[in-house]
N, CA, C and O of each residue as an XYZ file, in Angstrom:
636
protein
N      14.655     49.358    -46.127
C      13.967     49.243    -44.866
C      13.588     47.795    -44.597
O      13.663     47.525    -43.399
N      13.234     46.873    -45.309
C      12.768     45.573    -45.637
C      14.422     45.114    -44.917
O      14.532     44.474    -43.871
N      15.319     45.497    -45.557
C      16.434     44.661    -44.256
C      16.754     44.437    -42.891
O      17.180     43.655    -42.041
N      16.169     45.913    -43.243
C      16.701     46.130    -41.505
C      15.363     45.660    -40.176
O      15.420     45.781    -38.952
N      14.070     45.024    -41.206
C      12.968     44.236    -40.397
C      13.415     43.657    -40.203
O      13.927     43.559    -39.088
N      13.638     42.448    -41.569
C      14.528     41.426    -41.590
C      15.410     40.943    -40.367
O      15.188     39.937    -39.692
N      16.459     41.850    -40.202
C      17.483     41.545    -39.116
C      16.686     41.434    -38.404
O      16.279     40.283    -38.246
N      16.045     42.525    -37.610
C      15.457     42.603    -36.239
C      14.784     41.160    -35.555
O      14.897     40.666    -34.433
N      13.760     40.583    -37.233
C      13.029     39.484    -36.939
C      13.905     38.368    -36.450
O      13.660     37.418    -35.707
N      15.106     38.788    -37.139
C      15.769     37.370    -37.204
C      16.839     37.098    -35.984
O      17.404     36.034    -35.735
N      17.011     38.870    -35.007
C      17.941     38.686    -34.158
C      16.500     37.746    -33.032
O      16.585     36.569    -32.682
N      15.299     38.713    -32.684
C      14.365     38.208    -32.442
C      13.837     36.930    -32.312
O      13.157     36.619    -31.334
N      14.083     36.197    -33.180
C      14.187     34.924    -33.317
C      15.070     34.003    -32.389
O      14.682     33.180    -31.561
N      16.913     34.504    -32.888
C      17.677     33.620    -32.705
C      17.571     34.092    -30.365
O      18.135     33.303    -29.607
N      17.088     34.903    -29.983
C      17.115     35.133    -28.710
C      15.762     34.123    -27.930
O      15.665     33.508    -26.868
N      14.791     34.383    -29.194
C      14.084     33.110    -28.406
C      13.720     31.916    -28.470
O      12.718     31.375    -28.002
N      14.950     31.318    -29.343
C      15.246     30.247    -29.308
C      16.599     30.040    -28.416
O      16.882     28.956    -27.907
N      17.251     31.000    -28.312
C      18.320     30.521    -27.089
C      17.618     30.559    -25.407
O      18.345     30.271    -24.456
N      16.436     30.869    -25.238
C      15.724     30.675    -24.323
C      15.323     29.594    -23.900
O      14.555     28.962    -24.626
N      15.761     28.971    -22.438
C      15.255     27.229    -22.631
C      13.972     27.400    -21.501
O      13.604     26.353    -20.969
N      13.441     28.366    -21.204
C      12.667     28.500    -19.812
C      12.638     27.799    -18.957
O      11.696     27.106    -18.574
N      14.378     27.953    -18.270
C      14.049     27.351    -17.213
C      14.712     28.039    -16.025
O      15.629     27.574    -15.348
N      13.959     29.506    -15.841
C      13.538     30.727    -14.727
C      13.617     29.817    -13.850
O      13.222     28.719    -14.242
N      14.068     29.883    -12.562
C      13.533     29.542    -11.326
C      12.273     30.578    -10.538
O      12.261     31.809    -10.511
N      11.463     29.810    -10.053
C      10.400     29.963     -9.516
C      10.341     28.983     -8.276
O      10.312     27.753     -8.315
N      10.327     30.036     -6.860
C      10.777     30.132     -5.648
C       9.171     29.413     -4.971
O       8.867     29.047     -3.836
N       8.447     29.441     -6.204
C       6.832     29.176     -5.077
C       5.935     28.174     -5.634
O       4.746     28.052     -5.340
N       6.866     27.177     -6.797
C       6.399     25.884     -7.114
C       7.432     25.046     -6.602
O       8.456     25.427     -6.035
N       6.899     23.248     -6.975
C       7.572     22.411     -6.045
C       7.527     21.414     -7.563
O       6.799     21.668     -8.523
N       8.119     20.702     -7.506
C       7.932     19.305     -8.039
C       7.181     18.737     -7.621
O       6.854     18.908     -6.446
N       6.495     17.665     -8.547
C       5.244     16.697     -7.955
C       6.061     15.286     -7.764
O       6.743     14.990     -8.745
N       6.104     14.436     -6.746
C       6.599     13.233     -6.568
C       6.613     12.102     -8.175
O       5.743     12.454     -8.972
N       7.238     11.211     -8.519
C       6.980     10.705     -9.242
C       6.121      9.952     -9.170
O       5.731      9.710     -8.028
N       5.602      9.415    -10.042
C       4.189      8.871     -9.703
C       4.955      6.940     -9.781
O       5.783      6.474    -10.564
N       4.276      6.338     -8.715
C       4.790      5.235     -8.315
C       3.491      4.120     -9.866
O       2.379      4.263    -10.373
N       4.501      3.278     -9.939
C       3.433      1.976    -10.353
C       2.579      1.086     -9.944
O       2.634      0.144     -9.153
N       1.701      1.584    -10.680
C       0.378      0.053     -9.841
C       0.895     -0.973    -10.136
O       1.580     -1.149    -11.143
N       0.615     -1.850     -9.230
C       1.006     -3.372     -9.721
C       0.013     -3.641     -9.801
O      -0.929     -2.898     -9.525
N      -0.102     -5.233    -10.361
C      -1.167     -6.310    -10.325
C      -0.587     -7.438    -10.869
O      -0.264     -7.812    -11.996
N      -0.546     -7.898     -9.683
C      -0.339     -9.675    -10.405
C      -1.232    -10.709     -9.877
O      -1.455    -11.000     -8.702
N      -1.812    -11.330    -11.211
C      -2.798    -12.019    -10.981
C      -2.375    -13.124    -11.766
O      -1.546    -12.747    -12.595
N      -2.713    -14.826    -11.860
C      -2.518    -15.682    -12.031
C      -3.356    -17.043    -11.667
O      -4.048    -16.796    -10.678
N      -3.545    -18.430    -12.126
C      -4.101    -19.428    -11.700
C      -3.546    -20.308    -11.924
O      -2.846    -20.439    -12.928
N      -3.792    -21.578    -10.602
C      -2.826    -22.724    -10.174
C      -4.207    -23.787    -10.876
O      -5.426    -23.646    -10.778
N      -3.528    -24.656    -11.456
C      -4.480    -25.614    -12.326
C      -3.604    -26.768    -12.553
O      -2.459    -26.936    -12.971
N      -4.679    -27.588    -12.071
C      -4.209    -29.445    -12.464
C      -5.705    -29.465    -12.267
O      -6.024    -29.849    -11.142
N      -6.912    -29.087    -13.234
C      -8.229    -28.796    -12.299
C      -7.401    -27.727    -11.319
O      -6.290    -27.759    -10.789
N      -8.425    -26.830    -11.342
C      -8.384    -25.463    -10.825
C      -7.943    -25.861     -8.821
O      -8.509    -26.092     -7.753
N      -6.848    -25.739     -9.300
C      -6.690    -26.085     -7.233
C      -7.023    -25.160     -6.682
O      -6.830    -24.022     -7.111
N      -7.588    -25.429     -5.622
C      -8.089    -24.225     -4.414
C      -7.346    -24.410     -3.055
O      -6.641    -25.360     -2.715
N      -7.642    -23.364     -2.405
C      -6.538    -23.198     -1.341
C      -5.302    -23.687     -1.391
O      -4.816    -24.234     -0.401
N      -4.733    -23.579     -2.361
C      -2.986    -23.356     -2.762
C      -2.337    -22.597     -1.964
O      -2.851    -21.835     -1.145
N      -1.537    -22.709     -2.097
C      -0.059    -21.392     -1.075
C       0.338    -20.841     -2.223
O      -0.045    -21.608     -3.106
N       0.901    -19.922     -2.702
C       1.798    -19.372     -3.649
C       2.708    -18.492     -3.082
O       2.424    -17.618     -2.263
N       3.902    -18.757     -3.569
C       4.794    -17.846     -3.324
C       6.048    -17.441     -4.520
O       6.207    -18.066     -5.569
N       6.608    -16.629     -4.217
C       7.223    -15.895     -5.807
C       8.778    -16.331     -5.336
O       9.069    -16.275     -4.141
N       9.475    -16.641     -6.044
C      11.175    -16.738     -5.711
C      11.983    -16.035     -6.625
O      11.462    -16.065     -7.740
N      13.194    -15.328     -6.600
C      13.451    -15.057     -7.638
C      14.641    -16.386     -7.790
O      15.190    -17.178     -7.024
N      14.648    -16.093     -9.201
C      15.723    -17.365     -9.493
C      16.921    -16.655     -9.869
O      17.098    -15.614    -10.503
N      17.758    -17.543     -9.275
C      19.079    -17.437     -9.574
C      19.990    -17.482    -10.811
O      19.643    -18.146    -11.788
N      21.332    -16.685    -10.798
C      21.729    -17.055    -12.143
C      22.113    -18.253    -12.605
O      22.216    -18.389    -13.824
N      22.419    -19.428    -11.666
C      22.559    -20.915    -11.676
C      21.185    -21.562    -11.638
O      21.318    -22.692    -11.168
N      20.227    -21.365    -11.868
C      19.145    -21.347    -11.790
C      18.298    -22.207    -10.860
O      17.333    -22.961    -10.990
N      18.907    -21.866    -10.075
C      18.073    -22.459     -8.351
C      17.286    -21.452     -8.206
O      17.325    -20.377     -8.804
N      16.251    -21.957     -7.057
C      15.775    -20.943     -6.191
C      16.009    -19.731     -5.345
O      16.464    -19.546     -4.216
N      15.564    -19.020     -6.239
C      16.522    -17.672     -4.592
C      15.262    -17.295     -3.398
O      14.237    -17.751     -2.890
N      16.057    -16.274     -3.389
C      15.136    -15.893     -2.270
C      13.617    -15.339     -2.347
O      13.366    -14.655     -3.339
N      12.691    -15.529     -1.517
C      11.046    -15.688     -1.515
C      11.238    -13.658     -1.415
O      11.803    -12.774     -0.770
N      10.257    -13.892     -2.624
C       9.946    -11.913     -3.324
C       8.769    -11.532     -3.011
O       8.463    -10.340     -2.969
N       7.735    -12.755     -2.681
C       6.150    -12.204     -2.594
C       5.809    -13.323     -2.042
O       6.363    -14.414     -2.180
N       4.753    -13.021     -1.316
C       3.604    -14.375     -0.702
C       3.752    -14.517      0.767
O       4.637    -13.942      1.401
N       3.092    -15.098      1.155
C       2.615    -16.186      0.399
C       0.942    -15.213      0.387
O       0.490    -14.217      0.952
N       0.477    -16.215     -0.604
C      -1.050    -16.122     -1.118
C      -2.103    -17.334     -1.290
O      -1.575    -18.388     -1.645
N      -3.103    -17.356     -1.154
C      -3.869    -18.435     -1.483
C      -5.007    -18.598     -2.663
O      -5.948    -17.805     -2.705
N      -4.919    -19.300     -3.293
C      -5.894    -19.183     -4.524
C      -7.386    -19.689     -4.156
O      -7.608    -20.776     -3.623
N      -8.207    -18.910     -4.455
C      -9.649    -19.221     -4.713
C     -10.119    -20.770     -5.209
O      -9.390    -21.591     -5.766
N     -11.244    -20.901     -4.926
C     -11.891    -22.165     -5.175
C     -11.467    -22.317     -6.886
O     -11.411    -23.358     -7.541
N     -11.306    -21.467     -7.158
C     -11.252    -21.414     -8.852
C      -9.641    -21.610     -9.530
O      -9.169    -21.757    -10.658
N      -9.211    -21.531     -8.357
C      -7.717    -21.811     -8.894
C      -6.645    -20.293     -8.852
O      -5.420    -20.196     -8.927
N      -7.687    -19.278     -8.704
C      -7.016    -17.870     -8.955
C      -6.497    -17.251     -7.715
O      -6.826    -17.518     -6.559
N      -5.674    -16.419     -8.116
C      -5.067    -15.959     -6.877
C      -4.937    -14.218     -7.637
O      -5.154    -14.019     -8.833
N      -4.528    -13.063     -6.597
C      -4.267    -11.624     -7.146
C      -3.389    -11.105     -6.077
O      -3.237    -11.725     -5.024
N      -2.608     -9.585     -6.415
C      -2.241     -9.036     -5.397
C      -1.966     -8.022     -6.439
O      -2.103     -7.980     -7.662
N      -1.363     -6.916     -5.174
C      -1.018     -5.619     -5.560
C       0.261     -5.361     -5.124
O       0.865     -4.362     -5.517
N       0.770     -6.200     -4.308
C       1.939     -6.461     -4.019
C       3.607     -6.350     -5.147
O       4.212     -7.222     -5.770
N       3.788     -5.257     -5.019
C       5.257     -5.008     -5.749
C       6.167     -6.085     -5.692
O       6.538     -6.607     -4.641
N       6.688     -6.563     -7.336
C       8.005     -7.929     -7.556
C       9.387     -6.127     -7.182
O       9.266     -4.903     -7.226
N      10.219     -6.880     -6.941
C      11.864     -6.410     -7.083
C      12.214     -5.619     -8.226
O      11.255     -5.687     -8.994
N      12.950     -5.034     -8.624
C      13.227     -4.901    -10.503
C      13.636     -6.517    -10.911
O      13.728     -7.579    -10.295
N      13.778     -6.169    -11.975
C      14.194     -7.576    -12.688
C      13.236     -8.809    -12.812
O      12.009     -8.752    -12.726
N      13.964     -9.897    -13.021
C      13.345    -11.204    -13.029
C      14.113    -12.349    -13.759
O      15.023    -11.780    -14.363
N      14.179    -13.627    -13.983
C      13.029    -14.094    -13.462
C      12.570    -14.442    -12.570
O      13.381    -14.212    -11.674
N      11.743    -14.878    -12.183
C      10.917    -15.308    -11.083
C      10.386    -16.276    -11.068
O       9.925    -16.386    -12.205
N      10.065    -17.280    -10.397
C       9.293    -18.454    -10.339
C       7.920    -18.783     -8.847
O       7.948    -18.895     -7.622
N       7.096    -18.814     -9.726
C       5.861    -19.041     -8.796
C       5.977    -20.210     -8.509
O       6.474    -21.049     -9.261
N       5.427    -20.485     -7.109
C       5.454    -21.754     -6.836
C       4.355    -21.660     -6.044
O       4.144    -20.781     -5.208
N       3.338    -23.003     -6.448
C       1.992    -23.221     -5.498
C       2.166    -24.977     -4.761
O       2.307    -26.018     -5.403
N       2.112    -24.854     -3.605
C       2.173    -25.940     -3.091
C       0.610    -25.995     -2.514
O      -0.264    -25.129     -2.481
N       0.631    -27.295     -2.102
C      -0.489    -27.818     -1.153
C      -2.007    -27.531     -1.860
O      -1.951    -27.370     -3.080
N      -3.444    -27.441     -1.204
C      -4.530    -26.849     -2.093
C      -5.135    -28.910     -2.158
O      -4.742    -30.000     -1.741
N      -6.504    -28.208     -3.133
C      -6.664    -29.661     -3.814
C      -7.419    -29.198     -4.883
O      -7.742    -28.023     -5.059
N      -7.747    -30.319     -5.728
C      -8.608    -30.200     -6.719
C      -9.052    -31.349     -7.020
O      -8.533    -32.340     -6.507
N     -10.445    -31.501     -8.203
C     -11.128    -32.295     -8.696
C     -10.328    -33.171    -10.012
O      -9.980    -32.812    -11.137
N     -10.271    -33.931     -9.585
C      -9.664    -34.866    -11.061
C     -10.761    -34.907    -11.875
O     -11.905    -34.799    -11.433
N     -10.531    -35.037    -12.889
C     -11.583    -34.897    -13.930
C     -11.644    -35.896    -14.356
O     -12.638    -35.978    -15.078
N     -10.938    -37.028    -14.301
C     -10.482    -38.539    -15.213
C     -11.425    -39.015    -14.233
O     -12.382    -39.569    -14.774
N     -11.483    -38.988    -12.983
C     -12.095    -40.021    -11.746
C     -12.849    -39.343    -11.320
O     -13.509    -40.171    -10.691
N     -13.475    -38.111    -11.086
C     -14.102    -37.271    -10.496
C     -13.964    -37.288     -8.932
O     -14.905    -36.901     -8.239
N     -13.091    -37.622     -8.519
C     -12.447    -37.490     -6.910
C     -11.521    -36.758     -7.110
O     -10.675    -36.778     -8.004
N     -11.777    -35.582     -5.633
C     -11.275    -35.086     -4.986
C      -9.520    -35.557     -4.741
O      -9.239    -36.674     -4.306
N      -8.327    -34.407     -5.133
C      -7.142    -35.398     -4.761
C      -6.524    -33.614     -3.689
O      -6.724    -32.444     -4.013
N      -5.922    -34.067     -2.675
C      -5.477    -33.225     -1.758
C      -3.906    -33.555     -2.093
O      -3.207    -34.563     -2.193
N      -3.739    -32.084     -2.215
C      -2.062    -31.695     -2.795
C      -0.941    -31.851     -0.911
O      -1.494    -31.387      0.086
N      -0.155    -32.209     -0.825
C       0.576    -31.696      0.516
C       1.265    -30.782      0.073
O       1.471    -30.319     -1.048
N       1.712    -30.499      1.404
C       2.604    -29.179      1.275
C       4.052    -29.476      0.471
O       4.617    -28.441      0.115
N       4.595    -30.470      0.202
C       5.853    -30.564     -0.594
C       5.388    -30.786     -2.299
O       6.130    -31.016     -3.254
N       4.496    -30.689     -2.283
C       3.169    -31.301     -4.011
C       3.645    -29.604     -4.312
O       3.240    -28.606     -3.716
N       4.962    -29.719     -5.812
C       4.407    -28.157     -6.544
C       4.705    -28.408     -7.797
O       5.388    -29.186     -8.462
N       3.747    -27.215     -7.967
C       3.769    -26.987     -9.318
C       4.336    -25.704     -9.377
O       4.237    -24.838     -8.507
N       4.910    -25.627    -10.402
C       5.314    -23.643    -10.289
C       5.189    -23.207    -12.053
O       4.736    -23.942    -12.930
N       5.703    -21.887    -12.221
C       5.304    -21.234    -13.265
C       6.686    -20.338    -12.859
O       7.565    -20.481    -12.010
N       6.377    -19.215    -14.045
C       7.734    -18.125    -14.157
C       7.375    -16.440    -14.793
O       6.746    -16.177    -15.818
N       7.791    -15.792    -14.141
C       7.519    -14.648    -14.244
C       8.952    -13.920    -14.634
O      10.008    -13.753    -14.023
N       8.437    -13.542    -16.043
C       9.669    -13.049    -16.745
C      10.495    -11.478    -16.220
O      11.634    -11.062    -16.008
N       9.607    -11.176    -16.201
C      10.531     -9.524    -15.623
C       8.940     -9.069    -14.662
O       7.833     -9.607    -14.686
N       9.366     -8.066    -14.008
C       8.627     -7.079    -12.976
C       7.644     -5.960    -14.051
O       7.874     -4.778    -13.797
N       7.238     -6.051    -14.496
C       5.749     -5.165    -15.284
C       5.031     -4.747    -14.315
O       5.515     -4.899    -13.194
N       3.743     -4.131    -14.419
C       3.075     -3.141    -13.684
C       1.562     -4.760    -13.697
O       0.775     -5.327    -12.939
N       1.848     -4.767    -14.561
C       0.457     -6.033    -14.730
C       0.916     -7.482    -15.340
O       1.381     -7.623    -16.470
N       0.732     -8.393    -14.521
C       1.694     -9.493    -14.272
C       0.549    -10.839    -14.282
O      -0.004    -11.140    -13.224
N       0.231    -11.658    -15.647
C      -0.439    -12.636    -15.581
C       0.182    -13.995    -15.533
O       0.907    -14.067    -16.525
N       0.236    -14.999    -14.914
C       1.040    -16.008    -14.674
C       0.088    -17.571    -14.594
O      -0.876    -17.847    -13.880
N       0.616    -18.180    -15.355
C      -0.110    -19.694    -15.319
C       0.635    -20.481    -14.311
O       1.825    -20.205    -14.153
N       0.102    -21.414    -13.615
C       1.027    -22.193    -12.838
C       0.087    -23.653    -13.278
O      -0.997    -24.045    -12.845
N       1.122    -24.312    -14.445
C       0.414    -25.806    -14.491
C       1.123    -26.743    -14.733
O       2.309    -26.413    -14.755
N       0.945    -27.774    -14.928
C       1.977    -29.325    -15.129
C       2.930    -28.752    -16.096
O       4.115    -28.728    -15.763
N       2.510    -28.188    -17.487
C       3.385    -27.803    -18.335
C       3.952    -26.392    -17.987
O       4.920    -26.161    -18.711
N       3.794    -25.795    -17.485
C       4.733    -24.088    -16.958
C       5.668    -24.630    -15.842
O       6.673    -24.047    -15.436
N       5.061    -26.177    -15.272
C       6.173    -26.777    -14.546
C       7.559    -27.284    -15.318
O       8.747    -27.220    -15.001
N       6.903    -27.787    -16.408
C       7.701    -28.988    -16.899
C       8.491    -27.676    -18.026
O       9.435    -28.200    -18.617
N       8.362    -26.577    -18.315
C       8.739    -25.586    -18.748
C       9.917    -25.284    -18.405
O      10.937    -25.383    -19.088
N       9.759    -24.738    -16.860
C      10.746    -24.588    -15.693
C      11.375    -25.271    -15.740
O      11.715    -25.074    -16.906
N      12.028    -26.177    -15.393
C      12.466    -27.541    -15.088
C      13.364    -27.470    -16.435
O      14.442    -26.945    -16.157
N      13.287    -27.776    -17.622
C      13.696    -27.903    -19.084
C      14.515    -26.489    -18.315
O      15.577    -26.776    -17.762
N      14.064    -24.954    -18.255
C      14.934    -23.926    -18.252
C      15.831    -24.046    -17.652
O      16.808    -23.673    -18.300
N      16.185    -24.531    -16.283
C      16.948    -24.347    -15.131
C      17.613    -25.710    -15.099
O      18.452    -26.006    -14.248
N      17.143    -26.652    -16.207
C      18.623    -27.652    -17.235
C      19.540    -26.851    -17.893
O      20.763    -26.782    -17.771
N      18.643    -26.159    -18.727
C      19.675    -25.691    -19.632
C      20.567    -24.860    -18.929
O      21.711    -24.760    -19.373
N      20.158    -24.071    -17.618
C      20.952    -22.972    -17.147
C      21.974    -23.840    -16.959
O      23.023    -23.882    -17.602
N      21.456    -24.909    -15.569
C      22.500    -25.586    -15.056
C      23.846    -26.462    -16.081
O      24.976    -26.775    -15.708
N      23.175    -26.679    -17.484
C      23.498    -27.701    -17.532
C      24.514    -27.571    -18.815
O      25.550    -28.202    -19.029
N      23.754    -26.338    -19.762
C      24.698    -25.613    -20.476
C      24.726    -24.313    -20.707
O      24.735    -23.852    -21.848
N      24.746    -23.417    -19.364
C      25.348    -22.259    -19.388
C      24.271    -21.513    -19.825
O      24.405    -20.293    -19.734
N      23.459    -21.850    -20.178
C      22.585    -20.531    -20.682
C      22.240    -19.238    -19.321
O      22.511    -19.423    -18.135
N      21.640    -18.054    -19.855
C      21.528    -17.245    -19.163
C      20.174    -17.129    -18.612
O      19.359    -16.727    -19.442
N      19.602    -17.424    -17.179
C      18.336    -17.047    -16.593
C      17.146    -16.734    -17.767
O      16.230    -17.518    -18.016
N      17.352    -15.423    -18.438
C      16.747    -14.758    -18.917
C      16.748    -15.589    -20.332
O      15.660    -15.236    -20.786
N      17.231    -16.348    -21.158
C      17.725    -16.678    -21.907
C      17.242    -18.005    -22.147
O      16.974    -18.441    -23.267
N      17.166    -18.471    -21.355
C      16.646    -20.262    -20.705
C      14.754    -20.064    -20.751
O      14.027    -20.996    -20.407
């Protein structure tokens, strides 16, 4: 008698595991996918510049400038800037802050940036939360990358 449980348990078994439950049901829906928050936040500094422009580019695989992805924006007295504003997929990207001014710290005067004055920074891929420096050296960063792209082949992402 012990066998013939046996079987039963075991046909029992193998039926509800060939079960994948997936019944249709005529009076549920799918829920939308749920979208990503962004946040990208960042600060423009040579001394914290204020009223900056910023704007996002993506860069090219020759590593020029492409086309403008976000902005423009303006940074706070403090140098900071934010948004909620969605990047593209991919990246990279390059921030660029023109114009603004700030306090020299060597002289303690005031120096006013023009609008062709940038500094930029780089934003590696599209994340949900996106912190970005924009300073002399995230310039001079850039610049070194988009040699090497240009100059020996390296890849965007790679540079």
């Amino acid at each position: 008698m012990g066998l013939f449980y046996n079987a039963i348990l075991l046909a029992f078994c193998l039926i509800l595991t060939s079960c994948d439950g997936s019944g249709s049901n005529s009076g549920t829906t799918t829920p939308p996918p749920v979208e990503p928050s962004y946040n990208i936040e960042g600060v423009s500094s040579k001394g914290p510049i204020a009223e900056a422009t910023i704007n996002i580019y993506r860069i090219e695989s020759d590593g020029s400038r492409g086309e403008l992805v976000a902005g423009p924006y303006t940074t706070n007295e403090d140098g900071t800037w934010n948004t909620d504003d969605e990047l593209p997929a991919g990246g990279p990207f390059e921030v660029v802050s023109t114009g603004g001014y700030y306090l020299d710290e060597a002289t303690d005067t005031e120096v006013v940036l023009g609008d062709d004055d940038e500094l930029s920074g780089i934003i590696i891929s599209s994340d949900s939360d996106i912190n970005v420096a924009i300073t002399p050296l995230t310039h001079a960063a850039l610049i070194t990358a988009k040699h090497s792209i240009a100059n020996f082949g390296m890849s965007a992402s790679d540079a």
